[in-house]
VEXDREN-2710 file (C-alpha; in Angstrom, 1 decimal):
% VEXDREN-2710
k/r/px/py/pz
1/UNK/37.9/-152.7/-281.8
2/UNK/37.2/-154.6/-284.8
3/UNK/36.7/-153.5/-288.8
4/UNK/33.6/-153.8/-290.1
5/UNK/31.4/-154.3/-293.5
6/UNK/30.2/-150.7/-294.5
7/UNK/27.7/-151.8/-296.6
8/UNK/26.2/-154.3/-294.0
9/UNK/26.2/-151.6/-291.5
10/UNK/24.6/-149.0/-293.9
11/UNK/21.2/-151.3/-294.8
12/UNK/19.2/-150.1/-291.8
13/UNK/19.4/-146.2/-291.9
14/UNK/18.6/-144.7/-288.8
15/UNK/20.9/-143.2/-286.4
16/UNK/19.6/-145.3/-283.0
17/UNK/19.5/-148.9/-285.3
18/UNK/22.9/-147.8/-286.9
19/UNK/24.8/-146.4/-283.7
20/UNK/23.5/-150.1/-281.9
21/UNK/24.2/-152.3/-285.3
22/UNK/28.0/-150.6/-285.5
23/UNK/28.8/-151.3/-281.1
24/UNK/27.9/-155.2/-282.2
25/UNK/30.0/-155.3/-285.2
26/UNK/33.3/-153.5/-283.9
27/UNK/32.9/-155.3/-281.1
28/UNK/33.1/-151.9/-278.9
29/UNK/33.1/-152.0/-275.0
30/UNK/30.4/-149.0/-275.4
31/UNK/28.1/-147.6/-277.6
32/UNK/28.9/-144.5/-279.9
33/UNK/26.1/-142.7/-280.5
34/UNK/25.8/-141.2/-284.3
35/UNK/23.8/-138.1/-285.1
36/UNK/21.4/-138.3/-288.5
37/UNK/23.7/-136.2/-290.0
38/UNK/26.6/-138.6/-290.1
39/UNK/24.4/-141.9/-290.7
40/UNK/23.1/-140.3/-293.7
41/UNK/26.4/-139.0/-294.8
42/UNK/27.9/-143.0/-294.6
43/UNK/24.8/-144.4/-296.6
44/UNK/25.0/-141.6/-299.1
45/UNK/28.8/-142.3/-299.8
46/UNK/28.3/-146.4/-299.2
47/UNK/25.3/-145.6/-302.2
48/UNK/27.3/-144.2/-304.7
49/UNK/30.1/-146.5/-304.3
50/UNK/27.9/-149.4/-304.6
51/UNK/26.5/-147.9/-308.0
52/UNK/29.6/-147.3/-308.8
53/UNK/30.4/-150.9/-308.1
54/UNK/27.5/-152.6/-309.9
55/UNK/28.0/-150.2/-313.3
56/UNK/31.7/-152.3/-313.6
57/UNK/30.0/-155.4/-312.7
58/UNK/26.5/-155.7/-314.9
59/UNK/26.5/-159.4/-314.4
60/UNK/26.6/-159.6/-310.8
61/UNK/29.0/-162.5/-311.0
62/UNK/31.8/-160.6/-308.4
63/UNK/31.4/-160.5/-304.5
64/UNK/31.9/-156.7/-304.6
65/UNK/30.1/-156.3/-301.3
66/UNK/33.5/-157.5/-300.5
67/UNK/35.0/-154.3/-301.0
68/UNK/33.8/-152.9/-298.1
69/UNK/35.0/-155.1/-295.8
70/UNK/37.7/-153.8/-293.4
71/UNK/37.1/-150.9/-292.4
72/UNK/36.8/-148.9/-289.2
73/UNK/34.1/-146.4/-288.3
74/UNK/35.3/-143.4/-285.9
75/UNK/38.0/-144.7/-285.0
76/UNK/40.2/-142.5/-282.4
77/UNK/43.5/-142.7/-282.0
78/UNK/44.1/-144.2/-278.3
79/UNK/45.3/-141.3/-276.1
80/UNK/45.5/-138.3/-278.4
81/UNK/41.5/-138.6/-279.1
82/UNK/42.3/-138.3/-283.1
83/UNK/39.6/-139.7/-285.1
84/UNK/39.1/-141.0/-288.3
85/UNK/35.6/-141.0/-290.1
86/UNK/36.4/-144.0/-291.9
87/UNK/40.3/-145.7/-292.0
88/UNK/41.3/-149.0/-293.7
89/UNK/44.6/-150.4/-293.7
90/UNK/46.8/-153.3/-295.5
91/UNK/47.4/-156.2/-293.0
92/UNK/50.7/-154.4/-292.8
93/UNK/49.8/-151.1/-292.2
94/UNK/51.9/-150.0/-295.5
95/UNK/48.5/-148.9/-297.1
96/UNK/45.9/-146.6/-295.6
97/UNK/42.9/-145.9/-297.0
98/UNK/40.9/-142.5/-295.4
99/UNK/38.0/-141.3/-295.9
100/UNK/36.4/-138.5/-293.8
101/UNK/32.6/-137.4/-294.0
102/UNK/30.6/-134.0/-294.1
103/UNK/27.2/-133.5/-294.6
104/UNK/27.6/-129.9/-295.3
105/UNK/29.9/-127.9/-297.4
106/UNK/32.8/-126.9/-296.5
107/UNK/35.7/-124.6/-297.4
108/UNK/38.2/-126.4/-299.6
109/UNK/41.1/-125.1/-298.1
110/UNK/39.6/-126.6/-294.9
111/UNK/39.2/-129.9/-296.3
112/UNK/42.5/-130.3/-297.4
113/UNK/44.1/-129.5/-294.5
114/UNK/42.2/-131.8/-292.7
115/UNK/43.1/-134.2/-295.2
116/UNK/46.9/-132.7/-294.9
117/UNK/46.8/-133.4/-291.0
118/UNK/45.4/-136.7/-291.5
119/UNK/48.4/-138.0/-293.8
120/UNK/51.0/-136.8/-291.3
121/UNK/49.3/-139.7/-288.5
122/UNK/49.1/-142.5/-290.9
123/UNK/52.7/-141.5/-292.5
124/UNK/54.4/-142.9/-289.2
125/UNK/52.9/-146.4/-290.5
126/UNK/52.2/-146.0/-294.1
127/UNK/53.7/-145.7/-297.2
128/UNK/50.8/-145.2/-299.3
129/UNK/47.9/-143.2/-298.0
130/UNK/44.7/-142.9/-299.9
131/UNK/42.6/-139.7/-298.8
132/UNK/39.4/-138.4/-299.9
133/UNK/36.6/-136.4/-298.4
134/UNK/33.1/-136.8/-299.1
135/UNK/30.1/-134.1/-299.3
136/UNK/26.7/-135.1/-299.1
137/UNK/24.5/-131.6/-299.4
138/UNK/27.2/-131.3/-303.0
139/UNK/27.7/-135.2/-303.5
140/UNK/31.2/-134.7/-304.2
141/UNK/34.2/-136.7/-303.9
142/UNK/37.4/-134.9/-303.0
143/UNK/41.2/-136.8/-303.2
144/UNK/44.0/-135.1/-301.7
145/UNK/47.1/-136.3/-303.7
146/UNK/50.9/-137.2/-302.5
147/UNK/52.1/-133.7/-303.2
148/UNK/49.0/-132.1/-301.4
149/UNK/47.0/-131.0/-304.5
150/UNK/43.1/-131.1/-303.7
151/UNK/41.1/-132.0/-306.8
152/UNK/37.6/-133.4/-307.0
153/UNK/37.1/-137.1/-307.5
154/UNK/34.3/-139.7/-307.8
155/UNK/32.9/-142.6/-306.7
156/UNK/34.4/-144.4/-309.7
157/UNK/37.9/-143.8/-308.8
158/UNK/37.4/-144.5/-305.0
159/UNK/35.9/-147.7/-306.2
160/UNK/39.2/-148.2/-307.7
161/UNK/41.1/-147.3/-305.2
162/UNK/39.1/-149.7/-302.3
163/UNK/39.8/-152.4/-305.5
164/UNK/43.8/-152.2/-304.3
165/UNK/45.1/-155.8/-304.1
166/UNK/47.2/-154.5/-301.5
167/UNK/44.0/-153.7/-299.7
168/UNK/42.2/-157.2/-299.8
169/UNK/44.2/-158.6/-296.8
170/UNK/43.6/-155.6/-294.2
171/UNK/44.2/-155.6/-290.6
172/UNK/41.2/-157.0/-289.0
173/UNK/41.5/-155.9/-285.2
174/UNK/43.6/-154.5/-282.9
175/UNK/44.7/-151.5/-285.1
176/UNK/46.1/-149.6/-282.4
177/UNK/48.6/-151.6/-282.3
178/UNK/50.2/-149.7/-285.4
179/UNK/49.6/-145.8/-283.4
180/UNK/51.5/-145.1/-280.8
181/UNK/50.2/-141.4/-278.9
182/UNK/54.3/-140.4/-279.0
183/UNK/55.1/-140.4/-281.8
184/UNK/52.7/-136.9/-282.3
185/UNK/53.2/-136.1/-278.7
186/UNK/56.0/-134.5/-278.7
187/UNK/58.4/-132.7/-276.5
188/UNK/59.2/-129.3/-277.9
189/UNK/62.7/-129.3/-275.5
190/UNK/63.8/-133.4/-275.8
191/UNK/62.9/-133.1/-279.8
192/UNK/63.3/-129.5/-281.4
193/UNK/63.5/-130.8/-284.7
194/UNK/60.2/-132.3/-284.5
195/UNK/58.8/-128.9/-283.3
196/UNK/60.2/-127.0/-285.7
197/UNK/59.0/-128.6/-288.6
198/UNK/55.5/-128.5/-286.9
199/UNK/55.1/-132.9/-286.7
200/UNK/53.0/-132.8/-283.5
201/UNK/49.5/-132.3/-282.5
202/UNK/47.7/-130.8/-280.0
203/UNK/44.9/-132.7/-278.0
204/UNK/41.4/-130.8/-278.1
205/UNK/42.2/-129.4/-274.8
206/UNK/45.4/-128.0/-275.7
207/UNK/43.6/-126.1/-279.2
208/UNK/40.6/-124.7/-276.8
209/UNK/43.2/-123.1/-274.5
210/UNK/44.9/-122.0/-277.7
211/UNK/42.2/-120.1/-279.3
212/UNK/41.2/-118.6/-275.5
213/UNK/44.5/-117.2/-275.3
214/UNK/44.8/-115.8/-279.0
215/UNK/42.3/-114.3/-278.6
216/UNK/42.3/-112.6/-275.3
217/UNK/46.1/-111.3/-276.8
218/UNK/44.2/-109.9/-280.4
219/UNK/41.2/-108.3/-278.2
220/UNK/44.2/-106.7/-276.2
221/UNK/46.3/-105.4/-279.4
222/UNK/42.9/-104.2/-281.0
223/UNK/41.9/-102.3/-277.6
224/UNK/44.8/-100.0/-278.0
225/UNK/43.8/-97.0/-278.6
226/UNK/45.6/-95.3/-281.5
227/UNK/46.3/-96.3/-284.6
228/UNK/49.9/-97.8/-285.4
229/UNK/50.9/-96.9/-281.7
230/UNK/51.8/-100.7/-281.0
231/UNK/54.6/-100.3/-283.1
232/UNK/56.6/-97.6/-280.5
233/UNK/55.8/-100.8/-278.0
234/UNK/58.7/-102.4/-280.1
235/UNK/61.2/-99.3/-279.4
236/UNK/62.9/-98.8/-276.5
237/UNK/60.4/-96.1/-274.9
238/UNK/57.9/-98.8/-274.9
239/UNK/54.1/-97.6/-274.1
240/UNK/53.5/-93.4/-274.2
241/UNK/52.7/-93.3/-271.2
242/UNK/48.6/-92.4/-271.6
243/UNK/48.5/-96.1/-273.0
244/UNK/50.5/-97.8/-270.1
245/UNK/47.7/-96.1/-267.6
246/UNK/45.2/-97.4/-269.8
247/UNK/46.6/-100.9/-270.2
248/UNK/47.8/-101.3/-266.7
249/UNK/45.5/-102.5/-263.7
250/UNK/42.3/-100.9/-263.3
251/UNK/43.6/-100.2/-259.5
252/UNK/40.5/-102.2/-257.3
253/UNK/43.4/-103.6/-256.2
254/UNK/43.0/-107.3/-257.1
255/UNK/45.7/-107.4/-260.1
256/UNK/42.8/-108.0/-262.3
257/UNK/43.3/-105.3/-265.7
258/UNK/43.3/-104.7/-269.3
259/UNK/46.9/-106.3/-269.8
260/UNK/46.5/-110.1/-270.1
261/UNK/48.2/-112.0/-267.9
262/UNK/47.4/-115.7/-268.5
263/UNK/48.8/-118.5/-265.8
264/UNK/48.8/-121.8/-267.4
265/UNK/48.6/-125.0/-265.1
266/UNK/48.4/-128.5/-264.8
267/UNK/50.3/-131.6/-263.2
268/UNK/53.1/-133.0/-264.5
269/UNK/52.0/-134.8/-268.2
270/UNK/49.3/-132.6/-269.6
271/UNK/50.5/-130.9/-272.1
272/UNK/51.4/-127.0/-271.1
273/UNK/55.1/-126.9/-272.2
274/UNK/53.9/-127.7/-275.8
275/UNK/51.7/-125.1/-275.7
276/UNK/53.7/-122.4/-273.7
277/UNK/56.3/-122.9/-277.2
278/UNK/53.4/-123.6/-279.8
279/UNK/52.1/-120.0/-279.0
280/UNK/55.3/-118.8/-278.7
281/UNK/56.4/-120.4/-282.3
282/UNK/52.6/-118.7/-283.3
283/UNK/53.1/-115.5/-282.1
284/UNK/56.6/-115.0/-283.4
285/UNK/55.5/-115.4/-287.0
286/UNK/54.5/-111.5/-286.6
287/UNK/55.9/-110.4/-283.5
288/UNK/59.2/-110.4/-281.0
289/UNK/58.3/-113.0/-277.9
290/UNK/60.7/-113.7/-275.0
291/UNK/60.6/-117.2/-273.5
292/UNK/61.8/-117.5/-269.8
293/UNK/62.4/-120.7/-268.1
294/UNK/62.5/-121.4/-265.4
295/UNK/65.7/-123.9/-264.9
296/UNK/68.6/-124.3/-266.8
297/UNK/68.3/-124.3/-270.2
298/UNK/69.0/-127.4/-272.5
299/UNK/69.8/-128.3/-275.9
300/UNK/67.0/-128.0/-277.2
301/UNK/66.1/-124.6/-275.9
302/UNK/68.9/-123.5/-277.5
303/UNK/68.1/-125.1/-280.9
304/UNK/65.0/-123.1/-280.3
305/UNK/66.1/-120.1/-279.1
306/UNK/68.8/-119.9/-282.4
307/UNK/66.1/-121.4/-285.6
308/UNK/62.9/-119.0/-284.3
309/UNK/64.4/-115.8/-285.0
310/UNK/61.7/-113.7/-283.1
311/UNK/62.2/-115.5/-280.0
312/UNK/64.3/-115.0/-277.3
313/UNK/64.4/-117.5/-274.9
314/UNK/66.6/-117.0/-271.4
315/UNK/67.0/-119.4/-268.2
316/UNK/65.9/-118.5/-264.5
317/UNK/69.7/-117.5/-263.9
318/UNK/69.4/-115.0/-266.5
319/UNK/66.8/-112.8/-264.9
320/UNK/68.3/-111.5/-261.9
321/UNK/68.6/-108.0/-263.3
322/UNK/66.5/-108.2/-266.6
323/UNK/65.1/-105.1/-267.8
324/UNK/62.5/-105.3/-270.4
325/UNK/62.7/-101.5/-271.6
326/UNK/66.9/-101.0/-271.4
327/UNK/68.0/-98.1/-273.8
328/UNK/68.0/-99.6/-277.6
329/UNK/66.7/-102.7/-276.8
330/UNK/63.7/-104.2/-278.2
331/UNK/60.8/-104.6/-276.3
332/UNK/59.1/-108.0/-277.2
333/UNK/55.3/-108.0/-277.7
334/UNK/55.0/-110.9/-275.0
335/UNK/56.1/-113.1/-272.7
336/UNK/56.2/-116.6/-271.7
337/UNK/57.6/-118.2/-268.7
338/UNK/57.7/-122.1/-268.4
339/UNK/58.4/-123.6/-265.0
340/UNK/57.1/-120.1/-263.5
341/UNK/56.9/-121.2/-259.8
342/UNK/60.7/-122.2/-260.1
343/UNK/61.5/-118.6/-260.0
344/UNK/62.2/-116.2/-256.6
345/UNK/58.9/-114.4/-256.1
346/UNK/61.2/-111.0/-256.3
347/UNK/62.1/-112.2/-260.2
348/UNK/58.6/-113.0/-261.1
349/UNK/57.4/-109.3/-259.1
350/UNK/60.3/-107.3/-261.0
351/UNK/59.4/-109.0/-264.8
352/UNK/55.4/-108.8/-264.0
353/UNK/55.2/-105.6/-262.4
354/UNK/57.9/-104.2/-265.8
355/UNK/55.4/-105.9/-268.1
356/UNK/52.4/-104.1/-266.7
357/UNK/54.6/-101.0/-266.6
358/UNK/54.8/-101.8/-270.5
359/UNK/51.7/-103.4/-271.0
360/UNK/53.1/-106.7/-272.4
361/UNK/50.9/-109.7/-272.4
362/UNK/52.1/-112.5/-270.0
363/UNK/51.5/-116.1/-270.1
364/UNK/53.3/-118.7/-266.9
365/UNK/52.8/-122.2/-267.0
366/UNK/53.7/-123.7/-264.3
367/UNK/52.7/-127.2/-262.1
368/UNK/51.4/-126.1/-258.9
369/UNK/52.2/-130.0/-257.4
370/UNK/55.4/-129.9/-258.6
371/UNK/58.5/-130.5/-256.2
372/UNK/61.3/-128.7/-258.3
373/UNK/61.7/-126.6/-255.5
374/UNK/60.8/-126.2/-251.9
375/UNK/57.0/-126.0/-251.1
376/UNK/57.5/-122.4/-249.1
377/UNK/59.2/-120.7/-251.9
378/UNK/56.9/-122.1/-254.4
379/UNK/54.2/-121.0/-252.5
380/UNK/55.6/-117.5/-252.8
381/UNK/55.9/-117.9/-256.4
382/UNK/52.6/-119.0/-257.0
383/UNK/50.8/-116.2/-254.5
384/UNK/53.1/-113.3/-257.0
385/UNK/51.2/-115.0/-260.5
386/UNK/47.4/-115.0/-258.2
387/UNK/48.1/-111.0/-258.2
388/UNK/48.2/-109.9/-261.5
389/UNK/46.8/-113.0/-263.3
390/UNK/43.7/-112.0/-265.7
391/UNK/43.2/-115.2/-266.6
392/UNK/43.2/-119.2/-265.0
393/UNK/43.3/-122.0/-267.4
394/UNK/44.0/-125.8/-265.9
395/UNK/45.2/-128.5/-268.0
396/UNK/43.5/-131.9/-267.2
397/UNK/44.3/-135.5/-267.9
398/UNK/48.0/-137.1/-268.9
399/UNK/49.1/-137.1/-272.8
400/UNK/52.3/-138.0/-271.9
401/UNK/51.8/-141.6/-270.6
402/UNK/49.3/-144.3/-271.8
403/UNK/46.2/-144.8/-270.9
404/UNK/47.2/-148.3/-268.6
405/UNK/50.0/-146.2/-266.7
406/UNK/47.9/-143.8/-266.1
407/UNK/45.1/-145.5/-264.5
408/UNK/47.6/-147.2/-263.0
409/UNK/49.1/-144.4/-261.2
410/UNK/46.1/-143.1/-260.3
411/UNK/45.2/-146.1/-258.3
412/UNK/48.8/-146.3/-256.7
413/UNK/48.5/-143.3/-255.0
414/UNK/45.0/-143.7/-253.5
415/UNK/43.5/-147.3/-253.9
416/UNK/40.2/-146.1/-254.3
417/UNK/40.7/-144.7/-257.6
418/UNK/39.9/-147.7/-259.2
419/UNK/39.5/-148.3/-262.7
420/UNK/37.9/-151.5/-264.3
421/UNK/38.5/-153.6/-266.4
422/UNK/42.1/-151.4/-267.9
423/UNK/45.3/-154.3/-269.0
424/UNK/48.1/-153.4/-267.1
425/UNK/50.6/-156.0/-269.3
426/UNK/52.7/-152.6/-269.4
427/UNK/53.3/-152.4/-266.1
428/UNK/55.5/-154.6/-263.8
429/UNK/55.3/-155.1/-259.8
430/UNK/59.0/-157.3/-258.7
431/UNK/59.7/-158.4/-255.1
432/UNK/62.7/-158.0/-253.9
433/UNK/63.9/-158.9/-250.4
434/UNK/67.1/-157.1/-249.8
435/UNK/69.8/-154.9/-251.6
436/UNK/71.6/-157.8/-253.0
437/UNK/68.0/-158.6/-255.1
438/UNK/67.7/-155.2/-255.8
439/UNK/70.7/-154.5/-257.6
440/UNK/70.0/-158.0/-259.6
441/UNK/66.8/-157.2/-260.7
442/UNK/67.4/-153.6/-261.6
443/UNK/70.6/-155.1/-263.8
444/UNK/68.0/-157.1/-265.7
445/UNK/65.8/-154.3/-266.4
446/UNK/68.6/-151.7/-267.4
447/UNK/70.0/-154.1/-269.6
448/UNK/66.3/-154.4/-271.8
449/UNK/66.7/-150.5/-272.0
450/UNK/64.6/-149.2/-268.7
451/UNK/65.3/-146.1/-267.2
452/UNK/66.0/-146.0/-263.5
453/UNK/65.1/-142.5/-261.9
454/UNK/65.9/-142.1/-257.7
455/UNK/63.1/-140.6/-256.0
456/UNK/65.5/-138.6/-254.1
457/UNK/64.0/-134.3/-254.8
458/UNK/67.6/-133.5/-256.1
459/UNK/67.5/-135.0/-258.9
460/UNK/64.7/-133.4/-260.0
461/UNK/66.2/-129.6/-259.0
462/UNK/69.9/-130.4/-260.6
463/UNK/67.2/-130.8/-263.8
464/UNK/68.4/-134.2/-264.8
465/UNK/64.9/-135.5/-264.8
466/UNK/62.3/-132.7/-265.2
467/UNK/61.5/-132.2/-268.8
468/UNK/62.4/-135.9/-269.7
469/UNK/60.1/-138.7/-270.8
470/UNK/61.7/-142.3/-271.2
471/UNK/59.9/-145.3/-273.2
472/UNK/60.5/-147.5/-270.3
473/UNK/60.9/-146.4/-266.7
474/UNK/62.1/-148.2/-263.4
475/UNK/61.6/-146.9/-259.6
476/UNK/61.9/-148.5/-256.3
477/UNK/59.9/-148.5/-253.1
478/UNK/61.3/-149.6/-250.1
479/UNK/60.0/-149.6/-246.2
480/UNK/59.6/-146.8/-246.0
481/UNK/55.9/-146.3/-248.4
482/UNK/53.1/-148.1/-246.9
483/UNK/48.8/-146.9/-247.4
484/UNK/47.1/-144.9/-244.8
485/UNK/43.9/-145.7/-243.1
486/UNK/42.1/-143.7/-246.1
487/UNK/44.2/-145.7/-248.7
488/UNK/46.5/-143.3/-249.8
489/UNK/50.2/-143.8/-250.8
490/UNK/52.5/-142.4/-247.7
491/UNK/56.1/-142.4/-246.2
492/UNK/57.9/-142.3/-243.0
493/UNK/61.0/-141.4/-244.3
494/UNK/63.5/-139.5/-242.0
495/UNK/64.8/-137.5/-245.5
496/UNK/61.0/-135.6/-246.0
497/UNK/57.9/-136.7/-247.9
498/UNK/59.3/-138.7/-251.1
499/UNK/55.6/-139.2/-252.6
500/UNK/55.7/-136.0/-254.7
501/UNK/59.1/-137.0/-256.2
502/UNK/58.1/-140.7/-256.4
503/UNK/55.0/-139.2/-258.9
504/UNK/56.9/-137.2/-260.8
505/UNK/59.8/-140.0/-261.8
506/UNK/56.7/-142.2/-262.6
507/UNK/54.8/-139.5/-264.4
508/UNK/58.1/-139.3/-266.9
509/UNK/56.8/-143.0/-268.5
510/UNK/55.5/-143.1/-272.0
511/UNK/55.3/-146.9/-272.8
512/UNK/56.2/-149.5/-270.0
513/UNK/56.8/-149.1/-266.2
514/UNK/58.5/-151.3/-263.7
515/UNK/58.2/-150.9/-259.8
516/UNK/60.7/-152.9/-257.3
517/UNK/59.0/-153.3/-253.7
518/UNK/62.2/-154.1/-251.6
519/UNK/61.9/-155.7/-247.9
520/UNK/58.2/-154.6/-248.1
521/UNK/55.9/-157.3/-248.3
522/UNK/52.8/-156.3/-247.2
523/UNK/53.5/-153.5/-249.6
524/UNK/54.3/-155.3/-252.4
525/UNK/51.3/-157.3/-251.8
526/UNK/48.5/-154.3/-252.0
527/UNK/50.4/-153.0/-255.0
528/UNK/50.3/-156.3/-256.8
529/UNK/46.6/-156.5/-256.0
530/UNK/46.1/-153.1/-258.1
531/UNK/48.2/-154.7/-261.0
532/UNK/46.0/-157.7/-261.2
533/UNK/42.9/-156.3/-260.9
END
């Protein structure tokens, strides 16, 4: 994508002529189609700037067209799908100049934190950030400031501030090379600091499930029945027991009732630990939560579990004999289970069938491909959360890897999921003949800092892996992997089906990835056939 002229763009005014006009000069792959609404918004704020421009200028003599050169128009954040109205930046990225658009008004308070949340993206590149927000229906000019104080502004002082000699040289193309998607996409357990103070972002995906499930919990607390009786939930008698009839299941003997119970899945990537602890950091701002997980707990659990003091969070170990309502122990309000399917079916069945019993809202996330555990016992896990589940949400797509691995990935495990014209200069495919080239090879690559993960299941259940992500990641196929007649990634090994294990080390890569074919050729041919597509 390339920045354009906003006042050449803006002399033809209609949406089809502008949406065409704006593909040409960004150079976009495809067309972005813009609504009347937003086209008149630009020209209205491109109008008043240009007055604003000629009032300083009576003679004419400056190239103040000028000032609206460099700048990008919807521009979206690679990955994350963040988008900026209108974004400008220095040659260096120190300075960023934003401006979003609305054609209607707005609530103030909702500008400015749009504003707010804007700042926290471009602070990972820029030391000085410009914001303003511009109303057509009002025509007014809004400037959040450094210390986030909203105040309204004008076209005068945004002329000004495009007037920055800093922001003469700008950076032409190829901005995203100053976002990358994680540094906002976050792990809550590899980087609790970063989750505390709230410096992430959740896709649009992640914020629709969000709302669902807030409010399916609020239309719960406001269905019971009497007045201030939630409270005694808190106490160690939990329910009376007229409410835990009425919030248990409605007995037609599907698990389907008034108490929500909401199972939260995806593949490995998209997104559903974040949520699982943004809800839970949410819902503790009011209310006691308990956070089970499903494996050991790490670190950052435990930096978690001690800074959010209304959350309790305990590991799969933990649970053998929980009891939710134990004599003068707080009930919490709900519960969250992360890595559900990596607990016994008889765990899950006792804490489900207690939280019905005390009609406490339930949320599991779990990955139903996942091979933390064996396929049988996961199974059983999975059937126990199909019981009493009210409600299915599926997380789709990968935020944790780019877009090249991803695509790239895809197409590795079934060649006919092929996607066009993607650059995979991210993604190396080495040959190497026997052990000996192996172990040189890998060498090299540890040494620039890449990440070698064994496809072997165990090291998956011991937990070294699951929950990681690594910048750089290297794995190794050997003779064992070769394609099916339907083009799909298999293995002969003697030690069980390594494909599932062989995605998820893959599926732990956030920037560059690095595949070793060893004494495969054939193999290593097909693979590199994908890679230089």
């Amino acid at each position: 994508m390339r920045a354009l002229n906003l006042y050449s763009l803006t002399r033809i005014r209609d949406s089809e002529n502008v949406s065409r006009l704006s593909q040409a000069m960004s150079w976009r792959s495809w067309q972005k189609t813009y609504s009347q609404h937003e086209v008149a918004s630009l020209c209205a704020l491109v109008d008043g700037l240009a007055k604003a421009f000629r009032q300083t200028d009576p003679a004419g003599d400056r190239d103040w067209v000028s000032y609206f050169d460099g700048f990008y128009f919807s521009y979206t954040i690679e990955h994350i799908s963040k988008e900026f109205d209108l974004l400008k930046l220095s040659a260096d990225g120190s300075c960023a100049l934003n401006i979003e658009l609305k054609s209607e008004p707005v609530e103030e308070e909702r500008i400015r934190r749009q504003l707010e949340q804007n700042r926290y993206y471009l602070s990972h590149i820029s030391r000085t950030i410009l914001s303003y927000t511009y109303v057509m229906e009002t025509d007014v000019l809004y400037c959040l400031n450094d210390h986030g104080y909203l105040k309204k502004s004008s076209f005068s002082e945004l002329a000004m501030a495009m007037q920055r000699p800093i922001l003469q040289e700008y950076a032409e193309e190829d901005i995203g090379r100053f976002f990358r998607a994680q540094d906002y996409l976050i792990s809550p357990v590899l980087e609790p600091e970063k989750f505390l103070a709230g410096r992430y972002f959740l896709t649009n995906q992640q914020a629709d499930f969000r709302g669902q499930i807030l409010e399916a919990l609020e239309a719960y607390r406001s269905s019971l029945q009497a007045p201030g009786r939630e409270n005694l939930r808190h106490s160690a008698g939990g329910l009376p027991e007229d409410e835990k009839a009425a919030a248990g299941r409605s007995g037609d003997g599907e698990g389907r009732g008034s108490v929500p119970v909401v199972s939260l899945t995806g593949n490995a990537g998209t997104g559903k630990t974040l949520l699982v602890y943004d809800l839970a950091m949410e819902l503790s701002r009011r209310r006691d939560v308990l956070l089970l997980y499903g494996g050991p707990l790490g670190e950052g659990h435990r930096v978690i579990d001690g800074r959010l003091r209304k959350v309790k969070i305990l590991s799969g170990t933990q649970m053998q004999d929980l009891k939710l309502a134990a004599p003068g122990k707080p009930i919490p309000w709900c519960i969250m289970i992360d890595e559900a399917n990596r607990l016994s079916s008889k765990v899950l069945e006792s804490v489900l069938e207690q939280a019905e019993a005390e009609g406490i809202p339930c949320i599991l996330s779990f990955d139903p491909h996942s091979i933390l555990e064996t396929v049988p016992l996961m199974e059983q896990a999975e059937a126990v959360i199909s019981r009493y589940e009210t409600m299915h949400l599926e997380m789709s797509g990968n935020i944790r890897i780019n877009r090249p691995v991803f695509s790239f990935l895809r197409t590795l495990f079934h060649r006919k999921d092929r996607a066009g014209n993607m650059d995979y200069g991210c993604i190396d495919v080495l040959y190497a003949e026997n052990q000996e080239e192996e172990y040189n090879l890998k060498a090299h690559y540890l040494s620039m800092g890449y990440v070698y993960i064994d496809a072997a299941p165990e090291a998956f259940r011991t937990g070294t892996v699951i929950n990681q992500e690594y910048d750089r990641v290297l794995m190794v196929l050997d003779r064992h992997f070769y394609y099916d007649d339907a083009l799909h990634l298999r293995t002969d090994s003697g030690s069980g089906d390594a494909i599932p294990p062989l995605y998820e080390g893959l599926s732990r890569t956030r920037e560059k990835l690095c595949l070793i074919i060893v004494g495969n050729r054939e193999l290593f041919s097909q693979i590199l056939a994908i890679r230089t597509a």
